[in-house]
C-alpha positions as CSV (number, residue, x, y, z in Angstrom):
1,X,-54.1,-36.8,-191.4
2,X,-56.5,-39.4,-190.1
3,X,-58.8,-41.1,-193.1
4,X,-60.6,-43.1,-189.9
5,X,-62.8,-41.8,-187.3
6,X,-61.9,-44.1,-183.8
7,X,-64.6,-41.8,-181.9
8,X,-66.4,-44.7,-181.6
9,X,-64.1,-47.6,-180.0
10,X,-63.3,-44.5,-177.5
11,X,-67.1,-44.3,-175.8
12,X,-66.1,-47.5,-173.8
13,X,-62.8,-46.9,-172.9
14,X,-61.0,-44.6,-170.1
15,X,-57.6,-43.4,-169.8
16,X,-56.5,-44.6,-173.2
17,X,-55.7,-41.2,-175.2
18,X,-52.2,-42.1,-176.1
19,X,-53.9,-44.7,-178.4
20,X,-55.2,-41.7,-180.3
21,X,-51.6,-40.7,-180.5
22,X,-50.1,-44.0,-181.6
23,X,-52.9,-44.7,-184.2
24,X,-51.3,-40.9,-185.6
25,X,-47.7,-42.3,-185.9
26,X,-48.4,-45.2,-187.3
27,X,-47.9,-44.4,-191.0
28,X,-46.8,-46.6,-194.0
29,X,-43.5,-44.1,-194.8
30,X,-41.9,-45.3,-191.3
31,X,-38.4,-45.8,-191.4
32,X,-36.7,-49.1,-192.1
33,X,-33.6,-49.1,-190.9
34,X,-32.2,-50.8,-189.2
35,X,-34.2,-53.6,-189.2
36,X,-35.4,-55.1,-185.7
37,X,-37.0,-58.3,-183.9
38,X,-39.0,-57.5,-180.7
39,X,-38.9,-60.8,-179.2
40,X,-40.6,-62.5,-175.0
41,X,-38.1,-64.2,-173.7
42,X,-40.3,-64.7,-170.5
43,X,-43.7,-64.4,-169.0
44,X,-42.8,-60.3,-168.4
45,X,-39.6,-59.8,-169.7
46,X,-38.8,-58.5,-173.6
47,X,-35.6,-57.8,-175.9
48,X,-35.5,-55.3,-178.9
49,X,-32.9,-56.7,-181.5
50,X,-31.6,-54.7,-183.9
51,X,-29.5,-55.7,-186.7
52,X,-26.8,-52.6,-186.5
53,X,-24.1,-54.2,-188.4
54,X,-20.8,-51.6,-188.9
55,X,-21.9,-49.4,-185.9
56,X,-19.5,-49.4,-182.4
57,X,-20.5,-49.4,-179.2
58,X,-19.7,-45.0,-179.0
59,X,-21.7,-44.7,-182.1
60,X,-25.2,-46.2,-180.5
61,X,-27.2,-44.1,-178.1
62,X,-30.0,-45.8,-175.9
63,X,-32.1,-43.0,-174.5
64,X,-36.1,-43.6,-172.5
65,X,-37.7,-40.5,-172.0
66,X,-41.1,-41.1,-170.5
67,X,-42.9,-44.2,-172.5
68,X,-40.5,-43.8,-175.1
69,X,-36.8,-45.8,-176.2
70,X,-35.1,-44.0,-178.5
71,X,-32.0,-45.9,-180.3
72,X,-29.8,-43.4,-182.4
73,X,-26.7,-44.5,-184.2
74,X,-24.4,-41.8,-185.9
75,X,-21.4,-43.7,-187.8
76,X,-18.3,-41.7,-187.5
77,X,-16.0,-41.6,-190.2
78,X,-13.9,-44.3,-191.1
79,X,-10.0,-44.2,-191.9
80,X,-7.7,-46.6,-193.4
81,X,-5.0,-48.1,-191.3
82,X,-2.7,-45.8,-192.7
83,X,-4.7,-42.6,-191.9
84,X,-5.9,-42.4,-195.5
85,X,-9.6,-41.8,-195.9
86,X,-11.5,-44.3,-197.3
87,X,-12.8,-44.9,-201.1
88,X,-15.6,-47.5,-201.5
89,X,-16.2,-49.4,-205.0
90,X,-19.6,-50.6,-203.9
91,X,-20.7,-50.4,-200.5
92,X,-23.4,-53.1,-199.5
93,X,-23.1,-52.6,-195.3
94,X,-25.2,-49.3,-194.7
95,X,-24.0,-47.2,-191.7
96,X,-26.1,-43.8,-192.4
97,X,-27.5,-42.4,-189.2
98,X,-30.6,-43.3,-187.7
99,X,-33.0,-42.4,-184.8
100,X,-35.8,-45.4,-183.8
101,X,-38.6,-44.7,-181.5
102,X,-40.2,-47.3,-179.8
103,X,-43.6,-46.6,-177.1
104,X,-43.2,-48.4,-174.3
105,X,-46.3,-49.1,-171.6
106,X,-46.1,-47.5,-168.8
107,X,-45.4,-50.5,-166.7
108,X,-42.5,-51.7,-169.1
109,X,-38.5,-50.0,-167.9
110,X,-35.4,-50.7,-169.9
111,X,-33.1,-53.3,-168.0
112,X,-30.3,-53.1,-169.7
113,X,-28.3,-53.6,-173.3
114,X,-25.3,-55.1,-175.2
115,X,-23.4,-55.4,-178.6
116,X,-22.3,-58.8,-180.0
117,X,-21.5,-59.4,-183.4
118,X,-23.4,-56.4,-185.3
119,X,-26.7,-57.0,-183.3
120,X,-27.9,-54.5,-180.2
121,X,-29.8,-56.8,-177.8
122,X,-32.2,-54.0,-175.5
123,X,-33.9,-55.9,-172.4
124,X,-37.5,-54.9,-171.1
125,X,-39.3,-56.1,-168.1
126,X,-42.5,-55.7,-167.1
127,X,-43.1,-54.0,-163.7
128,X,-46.7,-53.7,-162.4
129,X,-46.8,-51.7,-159.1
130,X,-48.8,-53.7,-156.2
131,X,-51.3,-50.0,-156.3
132,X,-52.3,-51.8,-159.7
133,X,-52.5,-55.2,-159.5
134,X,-55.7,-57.3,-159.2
135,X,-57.7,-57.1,-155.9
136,X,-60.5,-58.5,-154.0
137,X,-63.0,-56.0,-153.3
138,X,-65.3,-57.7,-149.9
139,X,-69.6,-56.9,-151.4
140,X,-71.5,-55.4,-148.5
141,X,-75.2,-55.7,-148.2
142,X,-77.8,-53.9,-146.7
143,X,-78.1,-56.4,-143.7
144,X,-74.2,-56.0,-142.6
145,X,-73.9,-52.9,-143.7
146,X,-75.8,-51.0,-141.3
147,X,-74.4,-49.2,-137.9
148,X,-74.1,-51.6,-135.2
149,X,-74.2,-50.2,-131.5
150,X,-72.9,-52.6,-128.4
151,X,-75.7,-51.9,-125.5
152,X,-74.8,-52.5,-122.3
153,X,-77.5,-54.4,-119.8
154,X,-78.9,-52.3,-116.9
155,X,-78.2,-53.7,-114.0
156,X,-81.6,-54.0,-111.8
């Protein structure tokens, strides 16, 4: 349910309708779990950290499906070393599953991941295309622009 009208900041603007759609999912009952850091670590590169503490390296999935990263974790069930299932007196280290969504621009690709120490490190770089990179564009003017024809001299 949208309480503001963005109609206006969209009269200027071209090619920007998944703003719409982000301005939708950003609500105040997001998830908070796990928490995260999106950090630069260079002029176009960018890691997701997320503090996954408990979780394995078979019990994270790292999906992208168009602009979108997807990180879902689904803790299996722990054992004793005896086989024995386990019995908790408090439990303090949550490891409930979870599904995070992140929009990525289109220009942004997931480079790779890793586990160390109960924190999954996700690397983005930045890609721009040459088709959309800054160019020159030469101004013509009515003088130049014109159709210029090569005449020959008659010979006498």
């Amino acid at each position: 349910m949208r309480t503001f009208d963005f109609s206006p900041l969209f009269r200027s603007s071209v090619g920007f309708d998944r703003l719409a759609q982000l301005m939708d999912s950003a609500r105040d009952d997001a998830p908070t779990y796990p928490p995260y850091n999106i950090e630069r670590t260079g002029e176009d590169q960018y890691r997701i950290t997320m503090a996954v503490a408990g979780f394995g390296q078979d019990e994270l999935e790292i999906t992208t499906k168009e602009n979108s990263l997807i990180v879902t974790g689904k803790a299996a069930e722990q054992a004793a070393a005896d086989g024995e299932q386990v019995s908790y007196l408090h439990r303090g280290i949550a490891r409930r599953a979870f599904e995070r969504r992140f929009e990525l621009a289109d220009t942004v690709k997931v480079v790779g991941a890793e586990l160390k120490d109960g924190l999954l490190h996700i690397a983005l770089k930045r890609e721009i295309p040459e088709a959309k990179k800054p160019r020159q564009i030469q101004i013509n003017t009515a003088a130049n622009a014109g159709t210029v024809i090569d005449a020959q001299p008659k010979a006498a």
